[in-house]
C-alpha positions in Angstrom: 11.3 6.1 101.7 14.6 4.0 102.7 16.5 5.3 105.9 20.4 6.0 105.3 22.5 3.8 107.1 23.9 5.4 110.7 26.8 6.6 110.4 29.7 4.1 111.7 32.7 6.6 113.2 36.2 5.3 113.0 39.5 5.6 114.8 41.6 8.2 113.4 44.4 5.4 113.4 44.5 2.2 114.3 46.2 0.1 117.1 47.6 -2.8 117.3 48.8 -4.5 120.7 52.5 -5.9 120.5 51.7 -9.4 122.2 49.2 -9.9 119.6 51.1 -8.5 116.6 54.2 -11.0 117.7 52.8 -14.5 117.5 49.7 -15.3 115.1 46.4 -16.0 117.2 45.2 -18.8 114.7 45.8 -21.0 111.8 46.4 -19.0 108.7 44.0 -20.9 106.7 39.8 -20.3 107.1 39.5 -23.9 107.4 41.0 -26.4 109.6 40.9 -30.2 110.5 38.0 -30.6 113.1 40.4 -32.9 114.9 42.7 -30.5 115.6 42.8 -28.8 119.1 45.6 -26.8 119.7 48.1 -24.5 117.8 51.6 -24.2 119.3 54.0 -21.2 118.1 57.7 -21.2 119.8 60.8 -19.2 119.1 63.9 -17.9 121.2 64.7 -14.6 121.8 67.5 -12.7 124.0 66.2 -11.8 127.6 68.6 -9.5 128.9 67.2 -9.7 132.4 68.3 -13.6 132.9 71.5 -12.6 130.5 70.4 -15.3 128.5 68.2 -16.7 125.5 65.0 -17.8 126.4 62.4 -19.8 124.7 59.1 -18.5 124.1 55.7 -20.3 123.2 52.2 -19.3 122.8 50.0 -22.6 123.2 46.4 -22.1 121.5 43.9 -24.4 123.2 40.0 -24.3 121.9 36.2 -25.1 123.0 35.3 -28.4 121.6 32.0 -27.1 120.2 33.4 -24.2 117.7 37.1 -25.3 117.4 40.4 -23.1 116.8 40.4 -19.5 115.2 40.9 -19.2 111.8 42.2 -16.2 109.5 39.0 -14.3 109.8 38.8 -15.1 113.4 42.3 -12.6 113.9 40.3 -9.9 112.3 37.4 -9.7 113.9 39.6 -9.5 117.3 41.5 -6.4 115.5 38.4 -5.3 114.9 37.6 -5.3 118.6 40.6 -3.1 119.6 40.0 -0.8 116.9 36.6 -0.6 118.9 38.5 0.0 122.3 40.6 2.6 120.4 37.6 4.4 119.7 36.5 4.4 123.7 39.9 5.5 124.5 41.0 2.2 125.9 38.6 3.5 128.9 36.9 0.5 130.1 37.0 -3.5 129.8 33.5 -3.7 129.0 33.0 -2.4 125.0 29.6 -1.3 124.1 29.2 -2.0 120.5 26.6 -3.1 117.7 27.3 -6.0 114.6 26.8 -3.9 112.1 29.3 -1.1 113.2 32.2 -4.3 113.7 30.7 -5.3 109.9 31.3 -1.7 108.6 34.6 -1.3 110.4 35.8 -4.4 108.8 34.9 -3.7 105.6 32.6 -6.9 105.5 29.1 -6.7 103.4 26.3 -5.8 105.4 24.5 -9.3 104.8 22.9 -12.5 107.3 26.3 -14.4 106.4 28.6 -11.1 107.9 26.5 -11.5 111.3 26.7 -15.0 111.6 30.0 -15.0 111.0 30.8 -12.4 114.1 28.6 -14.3 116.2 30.5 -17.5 115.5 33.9 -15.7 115.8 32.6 -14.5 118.9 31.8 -17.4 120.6 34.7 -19.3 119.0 36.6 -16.3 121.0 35.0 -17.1 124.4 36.2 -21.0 124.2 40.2 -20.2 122.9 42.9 -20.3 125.8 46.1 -18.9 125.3 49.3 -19.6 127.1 51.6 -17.4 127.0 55.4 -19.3 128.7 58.2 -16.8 128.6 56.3 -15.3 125.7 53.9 -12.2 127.2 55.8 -8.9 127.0 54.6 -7.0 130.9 55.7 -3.7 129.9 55.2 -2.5 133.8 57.4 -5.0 134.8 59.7 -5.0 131.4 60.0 -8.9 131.4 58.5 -11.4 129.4 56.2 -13.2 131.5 53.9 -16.0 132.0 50.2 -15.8 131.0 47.2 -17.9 130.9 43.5 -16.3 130.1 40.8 -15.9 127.3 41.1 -12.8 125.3 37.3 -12.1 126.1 36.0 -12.7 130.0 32.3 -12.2 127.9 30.1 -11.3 125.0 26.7 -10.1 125.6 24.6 -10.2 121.9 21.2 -8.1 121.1 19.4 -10.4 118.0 17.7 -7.5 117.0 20.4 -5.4 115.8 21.0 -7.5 112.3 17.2 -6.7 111.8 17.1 -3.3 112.1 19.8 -2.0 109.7 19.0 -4.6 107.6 15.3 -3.4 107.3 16.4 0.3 107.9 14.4 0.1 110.8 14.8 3.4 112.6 13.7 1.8 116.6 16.3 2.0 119.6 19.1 -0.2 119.2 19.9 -2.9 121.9 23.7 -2.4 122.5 26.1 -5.5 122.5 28.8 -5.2 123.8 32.3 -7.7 125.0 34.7 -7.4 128.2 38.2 -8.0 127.4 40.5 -9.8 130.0 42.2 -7.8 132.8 45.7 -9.3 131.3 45.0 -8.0 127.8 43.2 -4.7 129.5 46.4 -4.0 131.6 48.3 -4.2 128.7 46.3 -1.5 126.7 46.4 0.7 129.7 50.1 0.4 130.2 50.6 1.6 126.6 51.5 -1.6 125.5 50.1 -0.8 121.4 51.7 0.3 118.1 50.0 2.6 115.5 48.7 0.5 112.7 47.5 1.7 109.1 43.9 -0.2 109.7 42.7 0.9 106.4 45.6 -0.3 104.6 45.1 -4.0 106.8 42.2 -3.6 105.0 43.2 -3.2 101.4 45.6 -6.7 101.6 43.7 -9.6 99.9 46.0 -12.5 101.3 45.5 -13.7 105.3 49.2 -14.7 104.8 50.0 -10.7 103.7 48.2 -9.9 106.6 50.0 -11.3 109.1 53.1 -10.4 107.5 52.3 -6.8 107.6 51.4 -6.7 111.4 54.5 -8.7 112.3 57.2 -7.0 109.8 54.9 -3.5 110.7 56.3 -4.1 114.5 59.8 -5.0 114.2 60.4 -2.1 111.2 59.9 0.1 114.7 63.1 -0.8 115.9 64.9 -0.7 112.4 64.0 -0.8 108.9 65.9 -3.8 107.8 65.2 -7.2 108.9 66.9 -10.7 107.9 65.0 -14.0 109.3 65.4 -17.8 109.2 62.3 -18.8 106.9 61.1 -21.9 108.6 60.9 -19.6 112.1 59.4 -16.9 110.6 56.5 -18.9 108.5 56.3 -21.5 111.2 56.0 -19.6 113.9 55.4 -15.4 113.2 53.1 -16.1 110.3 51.5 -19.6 111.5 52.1 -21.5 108.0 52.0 -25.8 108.5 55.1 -27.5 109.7 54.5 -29.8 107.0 55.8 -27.5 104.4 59.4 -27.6 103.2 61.6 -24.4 102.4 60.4 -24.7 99.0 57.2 -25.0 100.1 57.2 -22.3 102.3 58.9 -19.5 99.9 55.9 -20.4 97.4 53.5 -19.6 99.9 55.3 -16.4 101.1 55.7 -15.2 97.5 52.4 -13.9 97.0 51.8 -12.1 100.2 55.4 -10.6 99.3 54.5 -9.5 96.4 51.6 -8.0 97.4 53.0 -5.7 100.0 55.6 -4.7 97.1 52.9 -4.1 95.0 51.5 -1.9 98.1 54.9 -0.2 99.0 55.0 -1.3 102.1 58.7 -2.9 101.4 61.1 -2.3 99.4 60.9 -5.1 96.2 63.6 -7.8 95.6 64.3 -10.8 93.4 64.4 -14.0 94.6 68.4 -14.3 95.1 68.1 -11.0 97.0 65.5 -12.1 98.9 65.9 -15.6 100.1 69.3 -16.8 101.0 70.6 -20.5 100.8 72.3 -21.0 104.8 73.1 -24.9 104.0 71.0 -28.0 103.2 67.0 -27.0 103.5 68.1 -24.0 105.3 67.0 -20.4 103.8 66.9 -16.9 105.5 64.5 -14.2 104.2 65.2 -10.5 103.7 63.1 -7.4 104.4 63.6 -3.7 103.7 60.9 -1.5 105.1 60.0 1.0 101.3 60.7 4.3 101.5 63.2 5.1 104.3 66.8 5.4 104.1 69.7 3.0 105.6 70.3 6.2 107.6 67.2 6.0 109.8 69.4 2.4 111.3 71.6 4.3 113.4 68.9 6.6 115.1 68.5 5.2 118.5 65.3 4.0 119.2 63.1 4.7 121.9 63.0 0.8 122.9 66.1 -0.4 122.2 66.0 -3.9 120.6 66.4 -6.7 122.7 69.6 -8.3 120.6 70.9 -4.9 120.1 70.8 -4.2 124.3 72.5 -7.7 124.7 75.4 -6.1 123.1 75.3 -3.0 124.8 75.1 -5.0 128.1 78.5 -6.8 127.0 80.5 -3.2 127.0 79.8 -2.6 122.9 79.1 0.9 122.6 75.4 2.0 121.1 76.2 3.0 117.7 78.4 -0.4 117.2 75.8 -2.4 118.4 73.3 -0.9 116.3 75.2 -0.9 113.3 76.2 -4.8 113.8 72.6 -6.0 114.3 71.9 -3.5 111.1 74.6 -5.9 109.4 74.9 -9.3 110.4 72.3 -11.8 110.4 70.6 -12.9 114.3 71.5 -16.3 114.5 75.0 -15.4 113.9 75.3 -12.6 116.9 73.5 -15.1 119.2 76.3 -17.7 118.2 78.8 -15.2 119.2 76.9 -13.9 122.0 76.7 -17.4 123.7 80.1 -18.0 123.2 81.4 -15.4 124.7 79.3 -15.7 127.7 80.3 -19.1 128.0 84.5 -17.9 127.5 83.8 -15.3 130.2 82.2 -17.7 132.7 85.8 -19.5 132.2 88.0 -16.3 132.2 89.3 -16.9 129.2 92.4 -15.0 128.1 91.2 -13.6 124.9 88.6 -11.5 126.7 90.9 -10.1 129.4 91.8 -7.1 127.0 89.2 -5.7 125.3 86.3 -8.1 126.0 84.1 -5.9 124.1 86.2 -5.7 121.2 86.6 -9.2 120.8 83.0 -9.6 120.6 82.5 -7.6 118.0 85.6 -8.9 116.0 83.8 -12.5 116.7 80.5 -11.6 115.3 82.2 -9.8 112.3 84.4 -12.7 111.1 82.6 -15.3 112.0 84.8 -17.2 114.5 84.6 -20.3 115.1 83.9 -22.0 118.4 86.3 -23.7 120.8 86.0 -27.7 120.2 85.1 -27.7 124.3 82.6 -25.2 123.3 81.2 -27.6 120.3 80.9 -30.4 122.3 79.3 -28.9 125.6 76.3 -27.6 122.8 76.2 -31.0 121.2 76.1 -33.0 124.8 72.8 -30.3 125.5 71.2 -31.2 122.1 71.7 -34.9 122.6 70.3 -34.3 125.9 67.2 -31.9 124.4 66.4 -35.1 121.7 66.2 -37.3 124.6 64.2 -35.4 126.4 61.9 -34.8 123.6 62.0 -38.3 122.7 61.0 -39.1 126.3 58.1 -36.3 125.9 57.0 -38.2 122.7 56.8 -41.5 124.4 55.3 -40.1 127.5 52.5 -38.1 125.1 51.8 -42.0 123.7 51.4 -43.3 126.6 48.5 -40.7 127.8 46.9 -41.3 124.6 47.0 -45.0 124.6 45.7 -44.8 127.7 42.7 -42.3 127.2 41.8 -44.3 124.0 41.5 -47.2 126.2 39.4 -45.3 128.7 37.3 -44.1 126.1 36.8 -47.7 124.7 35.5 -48.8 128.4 33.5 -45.8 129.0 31.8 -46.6 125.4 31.1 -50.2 126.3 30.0 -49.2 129.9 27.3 -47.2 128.4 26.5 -49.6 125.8 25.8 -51.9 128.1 23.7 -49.4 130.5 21.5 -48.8 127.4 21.3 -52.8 127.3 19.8 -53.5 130.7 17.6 -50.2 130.4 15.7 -50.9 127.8 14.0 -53.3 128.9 10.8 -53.4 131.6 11.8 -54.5 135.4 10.1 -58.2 134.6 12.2 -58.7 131.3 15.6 -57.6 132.8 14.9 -60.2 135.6 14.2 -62.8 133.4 17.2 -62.1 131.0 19.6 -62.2 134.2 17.9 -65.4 135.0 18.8 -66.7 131.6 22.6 -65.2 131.8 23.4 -66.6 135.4 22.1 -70.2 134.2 24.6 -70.0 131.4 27.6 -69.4 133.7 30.1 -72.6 134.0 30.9 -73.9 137.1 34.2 -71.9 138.7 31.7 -68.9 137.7 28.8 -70.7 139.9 31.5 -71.6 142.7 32.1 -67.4 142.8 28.7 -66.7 142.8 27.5 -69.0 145.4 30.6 -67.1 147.9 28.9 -64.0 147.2 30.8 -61.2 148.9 32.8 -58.6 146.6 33.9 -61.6 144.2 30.6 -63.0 143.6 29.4 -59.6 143.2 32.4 -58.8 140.3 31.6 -62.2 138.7 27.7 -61.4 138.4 28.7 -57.7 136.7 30.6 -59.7 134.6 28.7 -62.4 133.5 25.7 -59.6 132.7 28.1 -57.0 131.0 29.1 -60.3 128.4 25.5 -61.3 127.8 25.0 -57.5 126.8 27.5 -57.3 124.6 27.2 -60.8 122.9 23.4 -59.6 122.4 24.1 -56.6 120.8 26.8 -57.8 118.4 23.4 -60.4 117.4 
């Protein structure tokens, strides 16, 4: 008689941490280019500790044997803190088993499904992440810098696979994985969101997916949302830089309609939705389904950062939530930078109601003082040459390692040379190569010391090499 299955418990809800939910933690695709090594993610935000905008960037760096994480790769690390949800968040170290990641996944119970976690796994224990500007330390409410591994180490039983695959009824050896102390720390500080895992679940699409967790963390602070596409697909959902607005809205469109189609937002058509800002430019509009515009003006419990940048600048609370409800980011950061930069000069149009003028600013779109205009250009020209600089400077370093790696390939071909051959061949072959040198080269040898000595490695690394080109 077959043995039932052990049952798998689950959390009652589901977590997700807010550093992970903000940037994506792979490619969106399940399969990338081999050659690939890194994934970069970068946007900028309002810090209203420095008073300023900041940019932030999550670098992705990978193990050379099992490469960058894919789609799948970002769900079977959910999967790990829905574990840790169901320990409490007690302890770094998770005691678990395959099959009870499988079944909390929703992944068949098959060889493939344990491979798969045993390849994610390992693919987990090579991936660096650096977080610059871009790691939210809710202790010390900044954004900080951070460097680690999501997973200090994995610890894997074989047997386990066998045994509910059999219906085996022995003692199961327990895995189990030991999440870093930065990620740790920021479970314990509370750092996490409720998440509707089950619903996670039900999404087809790894691009609906990621949408959900990001959009399912910002509709915290309001349930209305307006983004510039290529920042939000490039850099929130972790679609290729290579795709062009057009390109990118028929790659969104699916996972859009899909979480219509769930009622997760609110639908739209496409001239609701996407927005034409100029030439290749296009903003992208969210409504959270099912709640009312009302909900905007109920102060949340952690204020948003661009909405606190107001309030910093004397705009009261309900103005400041009502204008980030209103106008679109980009255009209150305009404002918000010139006016910093028109009160560092004591400008005369603040001395009123600085406050006021602020608001005015962001509402009818002034424009800039020329001084203003040509200050930001000066500090883009100089960005372009310092990326262009950057560029040339990246060449460089890769000219050079190719070269190196040319060198260090012929050093070792010519190694092989000489060792293949018995002690009484190799002196007979060196025999026959010094014999062939010309005179100068005979002069250098007979002076010995360290030129004769260069001379003789040479004259034995060309023989090599002219042998084995035959």
């Amino acid at each position: 008689m077959e043995h039932e299955k052990p049952e798998v418990p689950r959390p009652q809800d589901g977590k997700d941490e807010l550093n992970l939910a903000e940037f994506p933690l792979s490619a969106i695709a399940d399969r990338l280019d081999p050659k690939q090594k890194s994934l970069v993610f970068e946007d900028r935000v309002w810090d209203r500790n420095r008073g300023d905008l900041v940019t932030r960037q999550l670098l992705i760096t990978a193990a050379e044997e099992y490469g960058l994480p894919t789609a799948l790769d970002d769900e079977v690390i959910l999967g790990l803190v829905q574990l840790s949800r169901l320990h409490g968040f007690a302890e770094r170290r998770v005691p678990f088993t395959r099959y009870q990641l499988i079944q909390l996944l929703g992944w068949r119970d098959e060889s493939k499904s344990y491979q798969r976690i045993e390849k994610s796994l390992n693919r987990w224990i090579g991936v660096t992440l650096y977080y610059q500007n871009a790691w939210w330390d809710r202790e010390g409410q900044c954004w900080v810098d951070e460097k680690f591994h999501l997973l200090d180490n994995v610890t894997l039983f074989d047997r386990e696979k066998y045994s509910h695959r059999n219906r085996v009824q022995t003692p199961l050896p327990i895995s189990s994985f030991t999440w870093n102390e930065v990620v740790f720390r920021s479970f314990r500080a509370g750092n996490l969101k409720s998440l509707d895992f089950d619903f996670f679940k039900r999404l087809e699409g790894a691009v609906a997916k990621r949408l959900y967790r990001f959009l399912d963390k910002r509709f915290f602070h309001r349930p209305r949302w307006e983004f510039h596409l290529q920042e939000l697909c490039w850099e929130h959902v972790g679609l290729a830089r290579s795709y062009d607005a057009a390109n990118l809205k028929r790659k969104l469109r699916p996972a859009i309609k899909e979480l219509e189609r769930h009622q997760f937002i609110r639908p739209a058509s496409d001239t609701e939705r996407f927005r034409k800002v100029s030439s290749g430019k296009w903003r992208v509009f969210f409504e959270r389904a099912g709640r009312g515009v009302a909900k905007v003006l109920a102060p949340p419990s952690n204020t948003d950062a661009l909405c606190q940048a107001l309030i910093d600048r004397g705009v009261t609370r309900s103005t400041a939530l009502e204008t980030v409800e209103k106008f679109p980011r980009e255009q209150i950061e305009h404002q918000l930078e010139v006016f910093d930069w028109l009160l560092n000069r004591k400008d005369s149009r603040l001395l009123r109601n600085p406050a006021g003028y602020l608001v005015s600013a962001i509402r009818s779109e002034y424009v800039a003082p020329q001084e203003f205009t040509a200050r930001r250009e000066q500090a883009e020209q100089k960005a372009r040459s310092e990326e262009l600089d950057r560029r040339r400077q990246a060449r460089i370093v890769r000219e050079r390692a190719r070269e190196e790696l040319k060198l260090q390939v012929r050093r070792q071909a010519v190694e092989s040379f000489w060792s293949s051959f018995s002690q009484e061949e190799r002196d007979r072959l060196e025999t026959e190569c010094l014999h062939g040198a010309n005179s100068f080269e005979r002069s250098l040898l007979k002076k010995g010391g360290t030129l004769g000595a260069a001379t003789r490695e040479k004259l034995f690394e060309e023989f090599a090499l002219k042998s084995l080109a035959g």
